[in-house]
C-alpha positions in Angstrom: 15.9 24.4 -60.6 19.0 24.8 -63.2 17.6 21.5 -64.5 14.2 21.1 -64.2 12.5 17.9 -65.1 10.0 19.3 -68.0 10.1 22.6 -69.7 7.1 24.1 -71.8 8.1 24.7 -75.3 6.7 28.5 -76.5 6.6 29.3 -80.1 7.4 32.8 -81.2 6.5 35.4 -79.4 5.4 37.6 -82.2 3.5 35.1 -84.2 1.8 34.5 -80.8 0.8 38.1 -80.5 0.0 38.2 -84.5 -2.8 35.6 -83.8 -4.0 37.4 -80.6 -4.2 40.9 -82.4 -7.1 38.7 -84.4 -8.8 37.4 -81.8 -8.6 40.8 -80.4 -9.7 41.8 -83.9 -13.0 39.6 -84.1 -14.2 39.7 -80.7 -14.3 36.0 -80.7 -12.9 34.9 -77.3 -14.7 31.5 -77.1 -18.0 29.4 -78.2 -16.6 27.5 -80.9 -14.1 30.2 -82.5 -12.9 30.2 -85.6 -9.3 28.7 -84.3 -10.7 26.1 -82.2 -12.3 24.9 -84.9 -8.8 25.0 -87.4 -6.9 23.4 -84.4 -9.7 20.8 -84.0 -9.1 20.4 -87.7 -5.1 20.7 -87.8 -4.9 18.4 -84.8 -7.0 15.6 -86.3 -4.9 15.8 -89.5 -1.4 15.4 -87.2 -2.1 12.5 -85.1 -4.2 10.7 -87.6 -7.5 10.2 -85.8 -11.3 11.0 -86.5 -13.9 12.6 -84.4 -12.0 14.8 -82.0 -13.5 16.9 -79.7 -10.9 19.4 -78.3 -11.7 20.5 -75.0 -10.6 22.4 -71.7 -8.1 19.5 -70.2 -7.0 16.4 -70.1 -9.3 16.3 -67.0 -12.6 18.0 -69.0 -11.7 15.2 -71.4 -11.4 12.4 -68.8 -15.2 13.4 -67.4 -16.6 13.5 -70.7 -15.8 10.5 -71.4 -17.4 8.8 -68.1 -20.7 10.9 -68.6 -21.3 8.8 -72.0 -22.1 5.7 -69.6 -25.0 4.9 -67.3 -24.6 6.5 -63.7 -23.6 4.3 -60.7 -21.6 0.7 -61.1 -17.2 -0.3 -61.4 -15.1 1.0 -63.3 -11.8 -1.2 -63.8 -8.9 1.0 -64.0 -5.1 1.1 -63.5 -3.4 1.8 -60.1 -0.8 3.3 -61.7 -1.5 6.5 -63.3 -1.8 10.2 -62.4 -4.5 10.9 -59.9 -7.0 12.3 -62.6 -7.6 9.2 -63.9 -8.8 8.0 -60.2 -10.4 11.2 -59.0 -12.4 11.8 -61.8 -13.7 7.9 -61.3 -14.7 9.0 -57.7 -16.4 12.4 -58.9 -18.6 11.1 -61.4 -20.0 8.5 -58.2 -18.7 5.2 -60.4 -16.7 2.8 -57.8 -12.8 2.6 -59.0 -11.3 -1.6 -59.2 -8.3 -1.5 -59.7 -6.0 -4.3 -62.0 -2.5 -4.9 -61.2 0.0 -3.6 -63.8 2.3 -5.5 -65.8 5.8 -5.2 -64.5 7.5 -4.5 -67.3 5.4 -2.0 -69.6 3.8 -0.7 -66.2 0.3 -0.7 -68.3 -2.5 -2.6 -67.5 -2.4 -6.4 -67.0 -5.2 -7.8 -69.4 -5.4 -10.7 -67.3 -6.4 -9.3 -64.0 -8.7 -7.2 -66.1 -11.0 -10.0 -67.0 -10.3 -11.5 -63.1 -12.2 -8.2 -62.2 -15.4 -8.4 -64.6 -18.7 -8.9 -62.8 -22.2 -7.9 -63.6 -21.2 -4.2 -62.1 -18.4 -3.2 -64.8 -19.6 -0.4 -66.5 -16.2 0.1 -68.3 -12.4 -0.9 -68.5 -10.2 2.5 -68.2 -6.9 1.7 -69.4 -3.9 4.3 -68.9 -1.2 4.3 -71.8 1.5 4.6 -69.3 4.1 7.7 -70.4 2.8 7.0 -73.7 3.6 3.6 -73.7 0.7 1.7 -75.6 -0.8 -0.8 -73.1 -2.1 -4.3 -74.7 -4.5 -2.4 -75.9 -5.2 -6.2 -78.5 -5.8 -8.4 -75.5 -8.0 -5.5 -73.7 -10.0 -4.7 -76.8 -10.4 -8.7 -77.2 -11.8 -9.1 -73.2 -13.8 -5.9 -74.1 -15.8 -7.0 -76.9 -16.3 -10.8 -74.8 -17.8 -9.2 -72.1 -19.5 -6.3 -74.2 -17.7 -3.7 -72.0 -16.9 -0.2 -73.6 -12.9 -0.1 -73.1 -11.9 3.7 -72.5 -8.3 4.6 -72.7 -6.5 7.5 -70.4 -4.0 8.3 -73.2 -2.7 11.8 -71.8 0.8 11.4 -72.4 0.2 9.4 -75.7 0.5 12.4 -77.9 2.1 11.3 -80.9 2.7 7.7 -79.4 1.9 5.3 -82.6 0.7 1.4 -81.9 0.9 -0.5 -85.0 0.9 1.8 -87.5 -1.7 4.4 -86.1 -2.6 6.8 -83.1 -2.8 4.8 -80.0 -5.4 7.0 -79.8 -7.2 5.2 -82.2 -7.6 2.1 -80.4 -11.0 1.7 -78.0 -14.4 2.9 -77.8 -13.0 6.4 -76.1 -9.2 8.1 -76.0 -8.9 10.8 -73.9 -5.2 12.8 -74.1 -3.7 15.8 -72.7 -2.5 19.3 -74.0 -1.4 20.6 -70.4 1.6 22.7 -70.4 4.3 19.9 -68.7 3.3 17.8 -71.7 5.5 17.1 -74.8 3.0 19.3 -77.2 0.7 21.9 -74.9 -1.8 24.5 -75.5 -0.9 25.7 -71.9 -4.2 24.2 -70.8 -6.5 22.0 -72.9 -6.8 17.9 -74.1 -9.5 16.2 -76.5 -11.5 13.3 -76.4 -11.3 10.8 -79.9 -14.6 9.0 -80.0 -15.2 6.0 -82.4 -17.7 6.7 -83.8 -19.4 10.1 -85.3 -22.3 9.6 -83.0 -19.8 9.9 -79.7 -18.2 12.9 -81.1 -21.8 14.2 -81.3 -22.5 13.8 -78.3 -19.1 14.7 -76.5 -19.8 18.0 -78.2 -23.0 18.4 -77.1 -21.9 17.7 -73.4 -18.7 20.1 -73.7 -21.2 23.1 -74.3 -24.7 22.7 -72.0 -25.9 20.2 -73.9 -27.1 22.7 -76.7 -28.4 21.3 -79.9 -29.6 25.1 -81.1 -29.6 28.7 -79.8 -32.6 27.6 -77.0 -32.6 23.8 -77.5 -30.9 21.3 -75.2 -30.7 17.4 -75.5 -29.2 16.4 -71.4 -26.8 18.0 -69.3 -23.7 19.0 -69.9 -21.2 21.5 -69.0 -19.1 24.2 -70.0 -15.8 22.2 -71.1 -15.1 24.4 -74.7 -11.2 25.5 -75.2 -10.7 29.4 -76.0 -9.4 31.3 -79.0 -6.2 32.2 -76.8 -5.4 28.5 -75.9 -6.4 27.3 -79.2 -3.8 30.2 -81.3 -1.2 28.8 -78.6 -2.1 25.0 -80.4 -2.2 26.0 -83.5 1.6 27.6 -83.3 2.7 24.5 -81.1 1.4 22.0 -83.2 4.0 23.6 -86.1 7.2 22.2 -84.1 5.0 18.9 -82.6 6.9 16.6 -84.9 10.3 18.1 -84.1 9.6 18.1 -80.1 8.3 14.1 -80.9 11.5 13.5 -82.8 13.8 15.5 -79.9 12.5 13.5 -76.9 12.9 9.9 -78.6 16.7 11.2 -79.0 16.6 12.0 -75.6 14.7 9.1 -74.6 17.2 6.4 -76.3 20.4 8.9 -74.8 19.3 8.0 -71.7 18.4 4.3 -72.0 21.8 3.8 -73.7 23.6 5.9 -70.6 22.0 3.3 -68.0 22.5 -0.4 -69.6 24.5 -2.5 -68.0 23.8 -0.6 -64.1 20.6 -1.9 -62.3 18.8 0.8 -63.2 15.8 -0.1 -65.1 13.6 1.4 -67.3 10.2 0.5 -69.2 9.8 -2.0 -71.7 8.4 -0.7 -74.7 5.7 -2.2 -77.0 6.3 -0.6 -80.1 9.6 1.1 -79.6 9.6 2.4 -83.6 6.1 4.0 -82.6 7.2 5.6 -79.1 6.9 9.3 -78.6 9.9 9.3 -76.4 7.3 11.6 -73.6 8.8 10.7 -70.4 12.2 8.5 -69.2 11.3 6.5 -66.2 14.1 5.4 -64.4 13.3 2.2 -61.6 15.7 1.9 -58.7 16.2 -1.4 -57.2 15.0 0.0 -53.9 13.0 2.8 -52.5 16.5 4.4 -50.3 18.3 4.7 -53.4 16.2 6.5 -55.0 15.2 8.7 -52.3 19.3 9.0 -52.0 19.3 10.2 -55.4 16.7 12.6 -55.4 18.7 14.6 -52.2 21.4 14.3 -54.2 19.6 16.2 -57.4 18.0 18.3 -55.5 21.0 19.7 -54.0 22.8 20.1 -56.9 19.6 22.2 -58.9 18.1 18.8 -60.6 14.8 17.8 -60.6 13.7 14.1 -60.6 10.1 13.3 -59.9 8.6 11.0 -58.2 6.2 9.8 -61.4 3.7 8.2 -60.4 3.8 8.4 -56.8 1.7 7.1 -54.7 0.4 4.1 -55.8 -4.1 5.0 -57.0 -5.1 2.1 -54.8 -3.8 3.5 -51.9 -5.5 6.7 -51.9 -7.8 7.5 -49.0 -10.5 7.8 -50.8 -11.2 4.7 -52.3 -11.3 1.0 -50.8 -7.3 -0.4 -50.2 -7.2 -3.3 -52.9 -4.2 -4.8 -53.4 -2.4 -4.7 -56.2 1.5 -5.2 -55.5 3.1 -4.7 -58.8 2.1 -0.9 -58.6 2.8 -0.6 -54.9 5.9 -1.9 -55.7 7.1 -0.1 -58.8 5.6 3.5 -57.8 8.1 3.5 -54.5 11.4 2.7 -56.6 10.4 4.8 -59.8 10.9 8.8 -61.1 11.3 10.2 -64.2 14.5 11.9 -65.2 14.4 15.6 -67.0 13.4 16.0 -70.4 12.2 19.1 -72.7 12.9 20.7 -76.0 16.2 22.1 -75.1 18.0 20.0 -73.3 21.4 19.3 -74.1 23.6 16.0 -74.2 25.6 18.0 -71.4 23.1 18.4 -69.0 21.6 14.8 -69.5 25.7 13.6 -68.9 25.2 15.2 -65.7 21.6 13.4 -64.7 23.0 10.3 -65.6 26.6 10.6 -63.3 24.2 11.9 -60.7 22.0 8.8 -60.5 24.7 6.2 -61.5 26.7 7.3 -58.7 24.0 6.2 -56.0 
């Protein structure tokens, strides 16, 4: 694609290779190394939050999370969100319900939250929709009611501010993201931010066979540690993190201001000054346009995507429930291309391209 819709940033090739002839140097690969543990550090400092335990994906992180609750039972989630946040529902054996979204943030609806509660809830998973903080007030309100531990799926939220602090912050458990299509990568990683130092203990424990010492173990747990290589390419990354943050809000309000006054729509943000600017969704009023102006891309080398597409509830795998806000939205929605160096030029062109549909 000549325009692609997300681009990796890389850091400099010869500072990466500087920090692998060290790793090379130690013979340190992985097990806790000494720049997993500076990222861990470095990463904590950056977003503002405590007790983060970085960890293989945003994926690892998302399964960590569950394993902290009693086996078997509902888990009340979003039906729009990427498939992770579904699947990993389904492959730790807890029984996805899905809320309806609202229809202008495209988070969570607090209020079909609480319609959902019975005596099976084991926990509320909230997704922070392309960054965008959901209500997380009202949810952390129903949560404490009903004494329900209120996870949130924050994978794009990297950066993303609610209120004066990490969105991250908010909930018993955040879970975010360091793939390489995100807006800061370490090619392949995420973390899980626990509330407490006791959940940090014990996500640690389960990210590395639930050792406690050399021969000890306390439960099961897996291998879900990040490497020295990944953690170097973090470490570098997380250098330029508050230009790329500052890049894609440019971007993100480019595109918003090219659009208003057309019937395109995008989201509604809830703290716009807080916003990490990750991803610019763009909602058709119907399902042909947009289909009209993805041929129409396509052809001429852009890439829109169909984000999120379809709608979790209406996965095979899980019982149809509806929810008609999401089936809705996820037919008449993609996101438009954004990445470090994208140019004002190029997002002109995206913009004639889908205004001319």
């Amino acid at each position: 694609m000549r325009i692609p819709v997300t681009k990796p940033f890389l850091p400099s090739k010869e500072r990466y290779k500087e920090m692998v002839d060290l790793i090379w140097d130690r013979h340190w690969l992985t097990n806790n190394g000494p720049f997993l543990r500076q990222f861990e550090k470095e990463v904590e400092q950056f977003l503002g939050t405590k007790n983060t335990s970085v960890v293989l994906s945003g994926t690892t992180a998302l399964q960590l999370a569950l394993k902290t609750l009693e086996p078997g039972g509902e888990i009340i989630t979003s039906p729009f969100s990427y498939v992770a946040t579904t699947s990993t529902i389904v492959w730790d054996n807890f029984t996805p319900v899905f809320a309806d979204i609202e229809s202008d943030s495209l988070c969570i609806d607090p209020a079909e939250v609480e319609k959902r509660i019975t005596p099976k809830t084991k926990a509320i998973m909230a997704t922070h929709v392309y960054g965008n903080p959901c209500d997380v007030n009202e949810l952390e309100r129903i949560s404490l009611k009903h004494g329900i531990p209120l996870y949130f799926d924050g994978a794009h939220a990297f950066g993303s501010n609610y209120r004066g602090k990490s969105v991250l912050e908010y909930g018993d458990i955040s879970i975010v993201s360091f793939h390489a299509t995100k807006l800061f990568h370490t090619v392949n990683g995420g973390a899980v931010i626990s509330k407490s130092s006791e959940g940090k203990e014990k996500i640690d424990r389960f990210r590395n066979f639930g050792h406690v010492g050399v021969n000890e173990f306390d439960g099961v747990g897996i291998n879900g540690k990040m490497c020295e290589f990944h953690s170097a390419m973090g470490l570098l990354n997380l250098e330029a993190a508050a230009e790329l943050i500052e890049r894609r809000r440019e971007q993100w309000n480019f595109y918003r201001n090219g659009i208003q006054g057309s019937e395109l729509k995008t989201i509604l943000l809830r703290d716009e000054e807080g916003y990490n600017g990750a991803y610019f969704p763009v909602i058709f009023p119907d399902a042909s346009k947009l289909q009209k102006a993805i041929d129409l891309a396509t052809a001429k080398g852009i890439e829109l995507r169909r984000y999120f597409n379809p709608s979790l509830n209406r996965l095979e795998y899980v019982d149809y429930q509806s929810c008609p806000n999401s089936e809705d939205i996820s037919e008449r929605i993609c996101c438009l291309p954004q990445y470090h160096d994208l140019n004002e030029k190029e997002q002109i062109e995206v913009l004639e391209l889908i205004l001319s549909i």
